[in-house]
Steps between C-alpha positions, in 0.01 A plus 500: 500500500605870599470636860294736307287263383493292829417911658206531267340126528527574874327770471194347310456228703473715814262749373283202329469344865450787721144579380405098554658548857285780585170372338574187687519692851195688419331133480591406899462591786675445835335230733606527866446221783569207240874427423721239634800551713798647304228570198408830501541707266654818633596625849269485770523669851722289637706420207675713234484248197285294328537154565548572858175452718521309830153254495218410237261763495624741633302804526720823302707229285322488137530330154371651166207326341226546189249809649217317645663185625624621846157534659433140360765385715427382837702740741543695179492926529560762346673708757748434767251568824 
């Protein structure tokens, strides 16, 4: 196969998946108060990465889930107050 051709199935692939990537997003929503120690999902106040809050629950680290799941969760909320 040709770098060009590699170039141009490249290409494809990544267009074809960026639109499921977004529609997937638009599907969840974060859910703060709920995620384990060291599994957030991005930084919190204290931290600068995901992966990296101190203690279960704690109250600005979050974790993406399905919309309408997080206030089925107990401790489960929708914003980090």
């Amino acid at each position: 196969m040709t770098p060009t051709r590699i170039a141009i199935a490249a290409a494809l692939a990544a267009a074809l998946a960026v639109p499921v990537a977004v529609q997937a997003q638009g599907n969840m929503e974060k859910c703060y108060g709920v995620a384990k120690a060291g599994k957030n999902d991005c930084q919190t106040a204290a931290s600068s990465c995901a992966g990296t809050s101190k203690k279960d629950a704690q109250s600005d680290a979050w974790i993406s889930v399905p919309k309408g799941t997080c206030e089925k969760i107990a401790g489960g909320k929708l914003t980090s107050s």
